[in-house]
C-alpha positions as CSV (number, residue, x, y, z in Angstrom):
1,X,130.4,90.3,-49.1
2,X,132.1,91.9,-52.1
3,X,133.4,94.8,-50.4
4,X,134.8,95.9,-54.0
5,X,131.1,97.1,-55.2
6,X,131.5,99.6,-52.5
7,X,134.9,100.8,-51.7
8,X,136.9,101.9,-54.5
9,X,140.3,101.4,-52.4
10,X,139.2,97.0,-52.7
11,X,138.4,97.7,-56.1
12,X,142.3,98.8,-57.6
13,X,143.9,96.5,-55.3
14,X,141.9,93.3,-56.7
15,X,142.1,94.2,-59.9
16,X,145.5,94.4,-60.0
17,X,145.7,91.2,-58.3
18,X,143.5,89.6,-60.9
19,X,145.8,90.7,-63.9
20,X,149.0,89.3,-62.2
21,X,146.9,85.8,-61.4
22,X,145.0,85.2,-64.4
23,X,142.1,84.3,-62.7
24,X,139.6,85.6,-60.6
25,X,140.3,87.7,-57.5
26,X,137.6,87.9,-55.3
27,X,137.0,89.5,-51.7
28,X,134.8,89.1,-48.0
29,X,135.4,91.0,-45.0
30,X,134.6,90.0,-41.8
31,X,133.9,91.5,-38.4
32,X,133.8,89.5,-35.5
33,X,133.3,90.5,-31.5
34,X,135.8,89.9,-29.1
35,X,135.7,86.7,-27.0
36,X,133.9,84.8,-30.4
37,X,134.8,82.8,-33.1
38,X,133.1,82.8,-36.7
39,X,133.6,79.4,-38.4
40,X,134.4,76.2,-37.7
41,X,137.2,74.5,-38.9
42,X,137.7,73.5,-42.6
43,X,139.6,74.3,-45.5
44,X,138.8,76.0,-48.9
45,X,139.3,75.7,-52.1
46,X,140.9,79.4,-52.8
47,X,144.3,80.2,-52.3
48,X,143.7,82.7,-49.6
49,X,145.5,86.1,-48.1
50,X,143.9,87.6,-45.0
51,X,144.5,91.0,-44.3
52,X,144.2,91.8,-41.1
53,X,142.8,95.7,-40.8
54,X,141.8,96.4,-37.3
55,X,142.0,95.0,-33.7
56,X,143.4,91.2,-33.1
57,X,142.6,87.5,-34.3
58,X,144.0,84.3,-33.0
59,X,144.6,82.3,-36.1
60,X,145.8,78.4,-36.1
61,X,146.4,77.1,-39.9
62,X,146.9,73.0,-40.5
63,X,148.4,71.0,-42.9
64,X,146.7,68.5,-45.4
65,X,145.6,65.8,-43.7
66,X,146.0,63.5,-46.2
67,X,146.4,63.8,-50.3
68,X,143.5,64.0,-51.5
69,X,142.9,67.3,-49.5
70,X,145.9,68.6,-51.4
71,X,144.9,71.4,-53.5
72,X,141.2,70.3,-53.4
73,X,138.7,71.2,-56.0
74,X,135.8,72.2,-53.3
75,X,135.6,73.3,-49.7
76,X,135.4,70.9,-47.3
77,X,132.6,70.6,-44.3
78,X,133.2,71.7,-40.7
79,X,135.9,69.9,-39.0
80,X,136.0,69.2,-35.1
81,X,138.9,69.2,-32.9
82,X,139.6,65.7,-32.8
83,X,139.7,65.6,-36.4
84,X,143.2,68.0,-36.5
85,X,146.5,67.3,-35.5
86,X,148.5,69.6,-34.3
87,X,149.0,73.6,-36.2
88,X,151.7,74.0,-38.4
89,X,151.3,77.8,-37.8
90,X,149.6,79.5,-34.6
91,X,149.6,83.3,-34.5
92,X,147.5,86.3,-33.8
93,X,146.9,88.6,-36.3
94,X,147.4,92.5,-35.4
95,X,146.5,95.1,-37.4
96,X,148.6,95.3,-41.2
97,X,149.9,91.9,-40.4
98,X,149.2,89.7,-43.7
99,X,148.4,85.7,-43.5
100,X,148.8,83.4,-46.7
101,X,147.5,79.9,-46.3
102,X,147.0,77.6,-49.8
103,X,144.2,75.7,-50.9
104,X,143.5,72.8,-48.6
105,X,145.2,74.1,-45.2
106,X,142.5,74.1,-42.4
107,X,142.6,77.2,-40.3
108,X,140.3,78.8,-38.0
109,X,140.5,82.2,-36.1
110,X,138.5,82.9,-32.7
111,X,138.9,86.6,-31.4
112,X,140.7,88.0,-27.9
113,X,138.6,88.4,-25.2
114,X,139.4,91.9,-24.9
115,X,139.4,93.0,-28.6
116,X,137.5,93.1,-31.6
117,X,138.7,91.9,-35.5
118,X,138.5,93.3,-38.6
119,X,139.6,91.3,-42.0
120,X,139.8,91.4,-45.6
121,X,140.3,87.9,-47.0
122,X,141.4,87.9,-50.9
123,X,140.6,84.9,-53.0
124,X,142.2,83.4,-56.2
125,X,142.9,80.6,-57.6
126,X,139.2,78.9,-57.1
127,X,138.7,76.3,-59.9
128,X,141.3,77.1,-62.2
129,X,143.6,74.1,-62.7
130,X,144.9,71.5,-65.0
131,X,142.0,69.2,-64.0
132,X,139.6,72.4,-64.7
133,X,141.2,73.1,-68.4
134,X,140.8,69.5,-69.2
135,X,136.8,69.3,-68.5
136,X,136.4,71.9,-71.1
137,X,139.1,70.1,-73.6
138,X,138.9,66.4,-73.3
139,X,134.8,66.8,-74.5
140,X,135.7,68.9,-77.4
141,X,138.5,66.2,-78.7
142,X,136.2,63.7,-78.6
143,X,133.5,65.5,-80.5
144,X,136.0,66.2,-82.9
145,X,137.5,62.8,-82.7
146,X,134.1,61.1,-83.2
147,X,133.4,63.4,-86.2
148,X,136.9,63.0,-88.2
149,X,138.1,59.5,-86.9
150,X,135.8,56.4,-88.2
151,X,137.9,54.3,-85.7
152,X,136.2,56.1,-82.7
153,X,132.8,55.5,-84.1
154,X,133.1,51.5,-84.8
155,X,131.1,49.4,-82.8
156,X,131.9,48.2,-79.4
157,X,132.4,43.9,-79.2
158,X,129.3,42.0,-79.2
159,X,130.1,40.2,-76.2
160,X,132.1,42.6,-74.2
161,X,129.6,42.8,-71.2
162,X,130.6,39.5,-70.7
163,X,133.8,40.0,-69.9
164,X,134.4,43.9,-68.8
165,X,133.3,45.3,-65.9
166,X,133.8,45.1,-62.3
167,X,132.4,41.4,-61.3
168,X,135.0,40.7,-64.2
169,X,137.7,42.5,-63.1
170,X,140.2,39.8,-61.8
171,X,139.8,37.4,-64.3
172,X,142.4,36.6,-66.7
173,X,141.0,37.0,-70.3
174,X,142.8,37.8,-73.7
175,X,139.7,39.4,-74.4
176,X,139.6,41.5,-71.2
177,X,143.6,42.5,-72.7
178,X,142.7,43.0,-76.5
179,X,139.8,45.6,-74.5
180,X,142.0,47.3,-72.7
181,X,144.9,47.8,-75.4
182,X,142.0,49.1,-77.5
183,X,140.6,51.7,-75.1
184,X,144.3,53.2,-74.5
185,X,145.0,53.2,-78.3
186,X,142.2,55.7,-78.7
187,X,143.1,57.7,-75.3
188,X,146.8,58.2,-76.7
189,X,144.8,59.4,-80.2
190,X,142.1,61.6,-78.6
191,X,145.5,64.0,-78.1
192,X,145.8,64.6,-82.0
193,X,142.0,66.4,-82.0
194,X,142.2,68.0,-78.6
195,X,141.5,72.0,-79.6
196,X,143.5,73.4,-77.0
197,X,143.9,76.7,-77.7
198,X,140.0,76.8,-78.3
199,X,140.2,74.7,-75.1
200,X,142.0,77.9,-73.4
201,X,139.7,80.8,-74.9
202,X,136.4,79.1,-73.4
203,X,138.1,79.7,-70.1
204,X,139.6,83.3,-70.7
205,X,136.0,84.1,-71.8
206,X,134.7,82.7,-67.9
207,X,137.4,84.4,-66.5
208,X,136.4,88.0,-68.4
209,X,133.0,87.8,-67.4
210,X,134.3,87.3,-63.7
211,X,136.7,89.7,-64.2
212,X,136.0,93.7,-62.3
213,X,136.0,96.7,-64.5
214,X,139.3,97.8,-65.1
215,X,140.3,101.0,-62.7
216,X,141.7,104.2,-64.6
217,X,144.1,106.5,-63.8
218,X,142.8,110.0,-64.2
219,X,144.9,110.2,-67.9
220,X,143.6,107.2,-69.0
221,X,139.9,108.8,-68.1
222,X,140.5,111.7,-70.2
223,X,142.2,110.0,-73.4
224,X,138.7,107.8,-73.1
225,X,135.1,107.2,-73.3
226,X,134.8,107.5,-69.8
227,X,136.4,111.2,-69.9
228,X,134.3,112.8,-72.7
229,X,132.1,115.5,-72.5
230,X,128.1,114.9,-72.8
231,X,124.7,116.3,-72.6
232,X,121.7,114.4,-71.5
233,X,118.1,115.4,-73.1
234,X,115.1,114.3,-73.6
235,X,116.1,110.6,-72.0
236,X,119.3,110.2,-74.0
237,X,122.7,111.3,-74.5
238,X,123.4,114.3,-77.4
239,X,126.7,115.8,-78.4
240,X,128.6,113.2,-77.8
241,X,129.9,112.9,-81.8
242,X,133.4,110.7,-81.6
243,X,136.2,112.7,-83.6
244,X,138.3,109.9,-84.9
245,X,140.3,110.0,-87.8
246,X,143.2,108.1,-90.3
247,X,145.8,110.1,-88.2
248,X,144.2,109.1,-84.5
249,X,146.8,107.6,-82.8
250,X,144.8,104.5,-79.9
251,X,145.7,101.9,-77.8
252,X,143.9,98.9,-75.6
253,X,143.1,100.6,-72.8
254,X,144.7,98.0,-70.4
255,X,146.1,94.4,-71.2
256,X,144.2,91.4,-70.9
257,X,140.6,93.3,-71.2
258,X,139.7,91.7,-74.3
259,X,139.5,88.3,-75.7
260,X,139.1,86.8,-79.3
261,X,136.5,83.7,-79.2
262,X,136.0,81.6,-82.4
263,X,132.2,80.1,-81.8
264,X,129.5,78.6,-84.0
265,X,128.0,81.6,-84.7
266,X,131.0,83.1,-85.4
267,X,133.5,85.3,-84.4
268,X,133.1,86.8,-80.6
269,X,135.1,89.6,-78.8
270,X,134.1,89.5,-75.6
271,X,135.3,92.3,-73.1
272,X,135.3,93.6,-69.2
273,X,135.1,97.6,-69.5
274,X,131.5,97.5,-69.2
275,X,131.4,94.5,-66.0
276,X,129.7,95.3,-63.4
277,X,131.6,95.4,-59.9
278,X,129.1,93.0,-57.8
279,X,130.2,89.5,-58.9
280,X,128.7,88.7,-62.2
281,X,125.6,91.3,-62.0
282,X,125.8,91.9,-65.7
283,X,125.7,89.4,-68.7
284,X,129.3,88.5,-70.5
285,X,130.0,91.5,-73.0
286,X,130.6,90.7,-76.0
287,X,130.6,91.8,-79.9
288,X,130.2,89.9,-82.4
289,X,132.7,90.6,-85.1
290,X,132.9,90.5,-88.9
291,X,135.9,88.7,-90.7
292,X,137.2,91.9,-92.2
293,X,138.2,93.2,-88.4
294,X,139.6,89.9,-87.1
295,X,143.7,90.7,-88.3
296,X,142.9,94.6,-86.5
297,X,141.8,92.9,-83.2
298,X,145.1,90.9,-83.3
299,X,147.3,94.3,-84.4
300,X,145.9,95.9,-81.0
301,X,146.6,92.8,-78.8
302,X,150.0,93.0,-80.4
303,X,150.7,96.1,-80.8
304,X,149.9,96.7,-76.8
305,X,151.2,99.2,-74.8
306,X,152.4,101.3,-77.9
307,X,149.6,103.4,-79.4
308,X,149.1,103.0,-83.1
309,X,147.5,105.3,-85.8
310,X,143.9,104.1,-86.9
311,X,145.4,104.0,-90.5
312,X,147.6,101.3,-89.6
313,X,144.7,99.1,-88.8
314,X,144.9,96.3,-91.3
315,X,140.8,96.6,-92.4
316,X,140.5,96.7,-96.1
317,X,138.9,100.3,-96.1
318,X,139.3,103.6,-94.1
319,X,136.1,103.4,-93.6
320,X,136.3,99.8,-91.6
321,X,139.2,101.4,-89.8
322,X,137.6,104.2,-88.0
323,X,134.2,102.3,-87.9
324,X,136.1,99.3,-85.7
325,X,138.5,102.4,-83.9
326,X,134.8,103.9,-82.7
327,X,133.3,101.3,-81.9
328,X,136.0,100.2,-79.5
329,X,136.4,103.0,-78.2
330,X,132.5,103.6,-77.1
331,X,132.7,100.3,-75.3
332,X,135.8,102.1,-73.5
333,X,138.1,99.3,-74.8
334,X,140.5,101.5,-76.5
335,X,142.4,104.8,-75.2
336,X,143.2,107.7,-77.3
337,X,147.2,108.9,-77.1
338,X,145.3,112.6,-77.0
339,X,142.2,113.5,-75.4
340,X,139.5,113.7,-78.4
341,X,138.0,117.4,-79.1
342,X,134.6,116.8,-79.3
343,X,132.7,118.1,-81.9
């Protein structure tokens, strides 16, 4: 399981993968014996590439069987035989050879009889769609809608038991109509106080906290935190003074790291340099941030992949701007366009 935490090779290549998908990319590898066969048939809910890295697998993939296995929203149970029709792709897998099946094809892989398999299978894709955004929005509108909109808060009928429901489903009513009308009208409204964009941040800040640490090159390790010199004694680090000034020149140390969340206790930047790389083994990282630093967090996002000078940062005060440019810069969220001299 998560062969990332361990080889650093799985680590770059998923989280480049998760950049370019926008979600989570995550990662198993199995090994299976010859003459055996792992799973049973079914079909997930990821879209999946297998990566085939040593000896042979017999692999048959199947279509949908119907559409409500299209693009499902959870993995199904263990199929038989007589439940499958016939493959729409039958192929063994040899060494480098690369398989892409999408959510909702059945497959299943049995080994040779005379040789052993060795996979990767990649993940993406798992519960991020429209239906997925929605669960998060449509709540929030009607909060909203309830609060602002005293036509969402009248009464239901007196007598609409009567008439609605199931056991009164057939009958023709005016009443059952009028209902019905009434129901859509606020649906159609519910639109006009859906906070999508608030909507969307709630599921970037998911996605950053399953997100791996971002790999550096070995420049981007020396223009960083993660590159500077320091001493430990007595149980803590010493020496380790950050030299930034009006004239520093910094940069986000990789796009898509960082995230602006607006939240009832306020303001939250919430981050992935310090993520752990076992699959959510750390808390979400996050900072809560003063008004004064909001309009720099958005100069960085926009300002990304040209470096800017710390004096540019739209705080009120130099001091603000190099307190905000250190801060960042210990949680390894910014990069420096020079290594830092320590001091």
């Amino acid at each position: 399981l998560s062969p990332q935490t361990f080889s650093h090779t799985v680590w770059h290549f998923l989280s480049i993968l998760q950049e370019h998908f926008g979600s989570m990319v995550g990662a198993n590898t199995y090994l299976t014996p010859p003459g055996t066969q792992g799973f049973a048939p079914h079909y997930d809910d990821i879209e999946a590439f297998v990566l085939q890295l040593e000896g042979k697998k017999h692999w048959r993939v199947y279509g949908p069987r119907v559409d409500a296995e299209v693009l499902p929203q959870f993995s199904s149970a263990n199929l038989t035989q007589a439940e499958l029709g016939e493959p729409v792709l039958e192929t063994v897998l040899e060494a480098g050879d690369l398989l892409y099946f999408p959510r909702g094809f059945i497959h299943q892989a049995a080994c040779l009889p005379d040789a052993h398999s060795l996979h990767i299978t990649v993940s993406s894709y798992q519960r991020n769609s429209w239906g997925d955004l929605l669960e998060k929005l449509l709540p929030a509108a009607l909060h909203m809608a309830l609060e602002e909109d005293m036509e969402f808060r009248q009464g239901l009928p007196m007598d609409y038991l009567g008439y609605m429901g199931v056991a009164n489903s057939d009958k023709v009513d005016a009443r059952r109509t009028a209902f019905v009308k009434k129901v859509q009208s606020l649906m159609e409204k519910l639109v006009d106080y859906a906070p999508i964009d608030a909507a969307v941040d709630q599921r970037a800040k998911l996605f950053l906290h399953d997100c791996l640490p971002p790999v550096l090159t070995q420049s981007e390790t020396l223009k960083s935190v993660y590159g500077f010199p320091a001493r430990w004694q007595d149980g803590g680090p010493c020496n380790v003074d950050i030299l930034i000034t009006k004239d520093t020149e910094v940069r986000l140390l990789h796009h898509g790291i960082i995230r602006l969340c607006n939240e009832e206790a306020g303001v939250m930047l919430y981050y992935t340099t310090e993520n752990s790389r076992t699959y959510h083994k750390e808390e979400p990282k996050f900072l809560e941030l003063g008004p004064e630093y909001i309009d720099s967090i958005e100069f960085l996002l926009s300002s990304y992949p040209n470096h800017i000078s710390v004096d540019a940062l739209p705080c009120e005060t130099l001091e603000d701007k190099i307190s905000l440019a250190a801060l960042l810069f210990e949680k390894g969220i910014l990069t420096t366009k020079k290594p830092l001299v320590q001091v």
